[in-house]
C-alpha positions as MATLAB code, in Angstrom:
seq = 'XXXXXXXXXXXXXXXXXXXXXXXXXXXXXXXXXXXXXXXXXXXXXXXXXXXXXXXXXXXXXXXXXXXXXXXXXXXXXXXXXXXXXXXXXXXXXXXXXXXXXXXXXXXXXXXXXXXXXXXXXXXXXXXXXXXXXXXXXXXXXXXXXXXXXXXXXXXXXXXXXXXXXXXXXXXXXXXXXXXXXXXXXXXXXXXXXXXXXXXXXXXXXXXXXXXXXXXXXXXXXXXXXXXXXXXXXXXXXXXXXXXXXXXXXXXXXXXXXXXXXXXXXXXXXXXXXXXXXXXXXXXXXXXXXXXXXXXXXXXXXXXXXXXXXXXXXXXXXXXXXXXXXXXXXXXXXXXXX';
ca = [
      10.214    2.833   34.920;
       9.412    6.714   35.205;
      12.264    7.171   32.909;
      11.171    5.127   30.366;
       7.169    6.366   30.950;
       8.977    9.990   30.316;
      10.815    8.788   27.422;
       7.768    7.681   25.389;
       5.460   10.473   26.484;
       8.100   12.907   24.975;
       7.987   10.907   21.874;
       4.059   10.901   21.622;
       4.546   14.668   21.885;
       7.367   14.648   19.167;
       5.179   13.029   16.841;
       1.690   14.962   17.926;
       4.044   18.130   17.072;
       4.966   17.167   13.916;
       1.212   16.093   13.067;
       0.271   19.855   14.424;
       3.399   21.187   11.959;
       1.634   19.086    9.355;
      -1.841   20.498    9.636;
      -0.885   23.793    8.902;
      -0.440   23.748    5.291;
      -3.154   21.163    4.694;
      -6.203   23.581    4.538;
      -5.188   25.707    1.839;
      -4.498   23.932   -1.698;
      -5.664   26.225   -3.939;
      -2.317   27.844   -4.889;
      -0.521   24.178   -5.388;
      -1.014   22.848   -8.874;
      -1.290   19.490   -8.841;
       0.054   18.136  -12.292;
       3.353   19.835  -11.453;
       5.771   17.269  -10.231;
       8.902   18.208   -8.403;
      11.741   18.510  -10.137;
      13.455   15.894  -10.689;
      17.617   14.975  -12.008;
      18.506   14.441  -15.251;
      19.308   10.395  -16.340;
      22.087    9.416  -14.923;
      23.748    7.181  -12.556;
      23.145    8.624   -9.773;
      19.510    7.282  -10.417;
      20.187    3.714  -11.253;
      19.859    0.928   -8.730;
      22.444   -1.266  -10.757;
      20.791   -4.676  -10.190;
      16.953   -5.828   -9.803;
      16.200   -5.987   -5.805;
      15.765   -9.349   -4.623;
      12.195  -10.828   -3.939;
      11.472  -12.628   -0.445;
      10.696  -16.659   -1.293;
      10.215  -19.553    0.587;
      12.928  -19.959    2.260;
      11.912  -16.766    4.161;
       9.230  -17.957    5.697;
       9.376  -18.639    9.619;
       7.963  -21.987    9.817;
       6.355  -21.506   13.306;
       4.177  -18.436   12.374;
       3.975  -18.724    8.570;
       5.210  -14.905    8.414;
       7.826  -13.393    7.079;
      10.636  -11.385    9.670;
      11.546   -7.682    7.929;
      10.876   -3.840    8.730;
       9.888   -0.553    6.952;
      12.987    0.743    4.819;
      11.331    3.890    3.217;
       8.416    5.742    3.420;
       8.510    8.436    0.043;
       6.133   10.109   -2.665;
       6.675    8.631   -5.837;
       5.403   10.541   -8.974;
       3.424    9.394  -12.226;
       2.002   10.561  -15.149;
      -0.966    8.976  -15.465;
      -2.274    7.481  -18.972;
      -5.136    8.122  -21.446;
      -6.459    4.895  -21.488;
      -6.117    4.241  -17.668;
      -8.878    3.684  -15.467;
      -8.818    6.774  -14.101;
     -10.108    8.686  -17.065;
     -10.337   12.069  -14.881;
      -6.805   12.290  -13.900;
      -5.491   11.491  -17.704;
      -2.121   13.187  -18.813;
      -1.769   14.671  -15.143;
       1.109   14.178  -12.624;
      -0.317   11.504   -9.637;
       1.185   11.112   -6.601;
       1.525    7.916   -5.029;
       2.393    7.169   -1.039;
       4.723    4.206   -1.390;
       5.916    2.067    1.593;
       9.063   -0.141    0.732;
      10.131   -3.120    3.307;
      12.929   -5.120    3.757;
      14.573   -8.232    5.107;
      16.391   -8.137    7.566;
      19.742   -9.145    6.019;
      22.614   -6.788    7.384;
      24.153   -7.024    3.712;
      22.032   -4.837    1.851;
      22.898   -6.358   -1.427;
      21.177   -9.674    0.279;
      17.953   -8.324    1.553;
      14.664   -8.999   -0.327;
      12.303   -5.977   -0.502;
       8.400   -5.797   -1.469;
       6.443   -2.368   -1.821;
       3.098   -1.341   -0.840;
       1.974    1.496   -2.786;
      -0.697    3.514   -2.557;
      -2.549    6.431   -5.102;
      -5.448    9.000   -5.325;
      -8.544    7.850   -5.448;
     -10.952    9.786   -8.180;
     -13.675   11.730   -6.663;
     -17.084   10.735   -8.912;
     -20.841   10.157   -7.481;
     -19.844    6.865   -7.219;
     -16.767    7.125   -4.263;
     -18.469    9.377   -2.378;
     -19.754    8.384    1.290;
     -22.626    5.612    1.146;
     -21.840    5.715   -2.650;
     -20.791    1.867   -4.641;
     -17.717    2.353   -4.934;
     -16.548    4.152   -1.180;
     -14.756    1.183   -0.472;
     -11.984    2.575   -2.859;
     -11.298    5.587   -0.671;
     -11.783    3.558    2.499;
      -9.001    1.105    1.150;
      -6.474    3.566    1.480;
      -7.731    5.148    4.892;
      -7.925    1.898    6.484;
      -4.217    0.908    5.636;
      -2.326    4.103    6.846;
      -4.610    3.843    9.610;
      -2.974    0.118   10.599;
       0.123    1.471    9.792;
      -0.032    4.236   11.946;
      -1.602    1.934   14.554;
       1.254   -0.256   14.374;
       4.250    2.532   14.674;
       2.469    5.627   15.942;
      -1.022    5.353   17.801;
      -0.244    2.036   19.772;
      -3.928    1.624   20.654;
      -4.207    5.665   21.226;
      -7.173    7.339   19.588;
      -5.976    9.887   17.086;
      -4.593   13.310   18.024;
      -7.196   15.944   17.045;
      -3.964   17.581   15.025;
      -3.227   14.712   13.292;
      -6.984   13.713   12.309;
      -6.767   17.323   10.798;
      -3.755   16.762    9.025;
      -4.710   13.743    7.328;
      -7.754   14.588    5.872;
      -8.704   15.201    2.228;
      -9.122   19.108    2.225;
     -11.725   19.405   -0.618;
     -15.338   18.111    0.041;
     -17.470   16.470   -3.035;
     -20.428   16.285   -1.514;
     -23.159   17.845    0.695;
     -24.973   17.780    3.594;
     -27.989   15.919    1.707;
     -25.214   13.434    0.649;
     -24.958   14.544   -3.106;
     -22.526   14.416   -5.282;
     -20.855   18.220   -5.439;
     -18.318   18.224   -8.635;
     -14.287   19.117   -7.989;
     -11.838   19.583  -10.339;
      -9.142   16.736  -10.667;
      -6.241   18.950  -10.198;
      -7.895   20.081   -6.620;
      -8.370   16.411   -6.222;
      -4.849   15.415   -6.773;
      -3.809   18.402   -4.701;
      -5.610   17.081   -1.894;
      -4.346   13.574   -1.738;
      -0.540   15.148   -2.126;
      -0.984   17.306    0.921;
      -2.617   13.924    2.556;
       0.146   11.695    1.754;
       3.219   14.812    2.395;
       1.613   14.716    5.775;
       1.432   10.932    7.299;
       4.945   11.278    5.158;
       5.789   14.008    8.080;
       4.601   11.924   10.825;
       6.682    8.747    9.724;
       9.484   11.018    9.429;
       9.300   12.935   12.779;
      11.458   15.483   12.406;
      14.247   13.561   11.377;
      13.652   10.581   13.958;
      11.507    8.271   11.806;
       8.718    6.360   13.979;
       9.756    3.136   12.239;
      13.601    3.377   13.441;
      14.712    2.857   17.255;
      15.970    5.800   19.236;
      20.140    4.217   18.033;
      18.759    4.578   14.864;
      18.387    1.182   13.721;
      15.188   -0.227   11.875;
      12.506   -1.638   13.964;
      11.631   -5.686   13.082;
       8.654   -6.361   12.079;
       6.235   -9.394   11.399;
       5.467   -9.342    7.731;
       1.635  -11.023    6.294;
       2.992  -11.609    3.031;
       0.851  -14.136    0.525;
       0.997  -15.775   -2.703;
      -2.797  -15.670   -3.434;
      -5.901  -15.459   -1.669;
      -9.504  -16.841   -2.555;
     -12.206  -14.551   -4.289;
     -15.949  -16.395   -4.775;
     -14.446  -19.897   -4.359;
     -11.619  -18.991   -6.763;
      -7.710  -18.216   -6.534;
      -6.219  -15.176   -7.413;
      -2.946  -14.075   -7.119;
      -1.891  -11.348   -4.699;
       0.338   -9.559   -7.399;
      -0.757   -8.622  -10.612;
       0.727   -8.641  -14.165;
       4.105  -10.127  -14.640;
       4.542  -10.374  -10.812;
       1.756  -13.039  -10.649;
       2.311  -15.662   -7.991;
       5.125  -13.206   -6.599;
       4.707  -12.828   -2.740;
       2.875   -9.168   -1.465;
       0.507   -7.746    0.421;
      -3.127   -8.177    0.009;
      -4.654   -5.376   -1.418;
      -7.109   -4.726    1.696;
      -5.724   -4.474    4.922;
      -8.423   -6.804    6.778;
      -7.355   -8.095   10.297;
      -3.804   -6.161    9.943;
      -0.380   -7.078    7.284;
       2.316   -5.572    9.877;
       2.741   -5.969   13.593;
       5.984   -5.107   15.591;
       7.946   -8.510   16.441;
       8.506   -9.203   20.436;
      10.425  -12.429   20.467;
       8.653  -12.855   24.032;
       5.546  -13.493   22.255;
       3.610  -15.059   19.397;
       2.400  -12.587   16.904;
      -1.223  -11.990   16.824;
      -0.841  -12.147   12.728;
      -2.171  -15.314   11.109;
      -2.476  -16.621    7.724;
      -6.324  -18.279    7.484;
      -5.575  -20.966    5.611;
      -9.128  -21.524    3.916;
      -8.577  -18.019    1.641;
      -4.680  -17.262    1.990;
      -2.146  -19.557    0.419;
       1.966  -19.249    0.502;
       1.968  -21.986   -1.890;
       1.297  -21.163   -5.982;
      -2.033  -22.214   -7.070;
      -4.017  -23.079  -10.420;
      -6.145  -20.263  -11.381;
      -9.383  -20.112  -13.645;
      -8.854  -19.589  -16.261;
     -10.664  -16.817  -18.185;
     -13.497  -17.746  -20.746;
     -12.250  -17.483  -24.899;
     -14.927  -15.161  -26.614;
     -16.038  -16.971  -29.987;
     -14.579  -15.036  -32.838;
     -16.950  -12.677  -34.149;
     -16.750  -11.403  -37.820;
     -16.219   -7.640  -37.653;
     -16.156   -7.111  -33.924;
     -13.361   -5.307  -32.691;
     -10.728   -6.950  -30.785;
     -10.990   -6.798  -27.014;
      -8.287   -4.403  -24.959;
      -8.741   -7.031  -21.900;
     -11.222   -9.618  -19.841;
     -13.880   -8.431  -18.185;
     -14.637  -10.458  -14.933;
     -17.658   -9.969  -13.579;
     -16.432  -11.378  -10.158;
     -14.184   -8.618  -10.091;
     -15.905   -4.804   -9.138;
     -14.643   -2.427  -11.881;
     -11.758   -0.639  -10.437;
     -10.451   -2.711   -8.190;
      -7.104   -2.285   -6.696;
      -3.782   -3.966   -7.842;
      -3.457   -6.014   -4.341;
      -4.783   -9.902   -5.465;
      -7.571   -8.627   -7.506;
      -6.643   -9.361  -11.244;
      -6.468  -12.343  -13.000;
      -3.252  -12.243  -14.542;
      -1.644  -15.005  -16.309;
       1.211  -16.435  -13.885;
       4.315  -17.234  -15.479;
       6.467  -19.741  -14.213;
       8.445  -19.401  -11.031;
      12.389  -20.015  -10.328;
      12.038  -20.089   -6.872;
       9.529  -22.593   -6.820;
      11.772  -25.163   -8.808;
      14.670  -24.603   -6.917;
      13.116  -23.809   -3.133;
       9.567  -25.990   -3.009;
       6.820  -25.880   -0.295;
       5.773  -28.864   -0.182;
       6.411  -29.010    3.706;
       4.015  -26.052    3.602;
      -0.006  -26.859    4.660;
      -1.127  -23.532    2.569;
];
């Protein structure tokens, strides 16, 4: 036992270290630009996956728990260039960074594992997202999910290293101490949520020993909350957007938790509630047709006015879903949700 107490206390320290590594080069952003992406290979092989990567399905599914059995492949910074007509009018025609999380199955043939990614990008900094402002939630989104993730791999129930609260926090402040709105630049902006997301990057990684891999090196198994759809005002909407709709993901808040470690001594403490979180498809509303107005201009999308403008990807859109392979050939019937 005082071995193994040793063991883990060095590791704490490892990955304290690497938080305190981290911090240094979080305070100072000025002399980053933040529309300049790395540099990146030309086209090529090299780059190409070869064949789409396989999406988890019903038959995944552990019957007792209603979860699905995988563990964290990759932890990187993906790059972006964001668009004119996004949302996110401030950071138009500039490079965005996003954190992105990709998990796996557990197959030990990689060419049999299914994968799903949980993604996350810079939030823009407006009068609105600002503490105690409408639309905080948006920056509290992200902050709450690395926080369960590093709950779930790092902290263990530990409060927060003073180091690594320092290293993963947005170095530019937009707003005062009267709670107003202060202006920042987007590049600073952008700048700020790349040194954020290079830094939990460094504390996943740990100096080479990743916190989601065991000491031999292999992945650690996790249990996976992975829906279908999920119920918003008395109405279903799927978890994945766009041409994904009805795919399996994560929801796009964190709630009660998504990951937990899997101990085959014990139940998991992850549950799927039943009453707003389905694994089975369901029938959608469908949006209201506009009459046809002489002269008007067509529309670019719906509005929904159940939805709050800018809300993320996760289960929030109300995407048309197309039709489903899996659910032809593997049905869940058997399922209760």
């Amino acid at each position: 036992m005082p071995t193994t107490r040793m063991a883990a206390n060095a590791q704490a320290a490892e990955v304290e270290n690497v938080a305190a590594d981290a911090a240094v080069k979080e305070t100072k952003v000025e002399n980053q630009p933040a529309s300049e992406a790395p540099k990146k290979r030309r086209r090529g092989l090299s780059e190409s996956r070869g064949t789409a990567r396989l999406k988890f399905d019903e038959r995944d599914i552990d019957q007792a728990t209603h979860l699905f059995k995988g563990h964290l492949e990759t932890v990187e910074l993906a790059w972006a260039t964001e668009k004119e007509d996004s949302g996110r009018a401030s950071f138009a025609g500039l490079s965005v960074p996003s954190l992105v999380f990709t998990f796996a199955s557990n197959a030990k043939d990689v060419i049999a594992r299914k994968y799903v990614t949980l993604r996350f990008s810079p939030v823009e900094s407006n009068a609105l997202t600002i503490p105690g402002a409408a639309d905080e939630w948006k920056v509290n989104q992200v902050f709450d999910y690395l926080k369960h993730i590093l709950n779930v791999f790092v902290l263990k129930g530990k409060p927060m290293p003073e180091e690594m609260a320092d290293a993963l926090e947005l170095p530019y402040e937009d707003f005062n101490e009267q709670m107003e709105y202060v202006p920042v630049e987007p590049e600073e902006v952008l700048a700020g949520w790349r040194v954020l997301f290079e830094n939990f990057i460094a504390i996943m990684e740990n100096n080479g020993k990743p916190v989601y891999k065991t000491a031999a090196g292999s992945y650690i198994p996790l249990w996976m909350k992975l829906l279908r759809f999920t119920k918003v005002k008395n109405a279903w909407k799927p978890i994945v957007s766009g041409n994904g709709a009805g795919d399996f993901g994560f929801n796009g808040f964190v709630g009660e938790g998504v990951i937990e470690i899997f101990d085959q001594t014990k139940a998991p403490v992850l549950h799927v509630d039943p009453t707003k979180e389905s694994l089975i498809y369901r029938e959608t509303a469908k949006a209201p047709i506009a009459p046809a107005i002489p002269g008007a201009p067509a529309a670019g999308g719906v509005y929904n006015p159940q939805v709050p403008a800018g809300a993320p990807v996760g289960g929030y859109g109300a995407a048309p879903m197309p039709a489903s392979p899996a659910a032809a050939t593997n049905p869940a019937d058997d399922l209760p949700f």
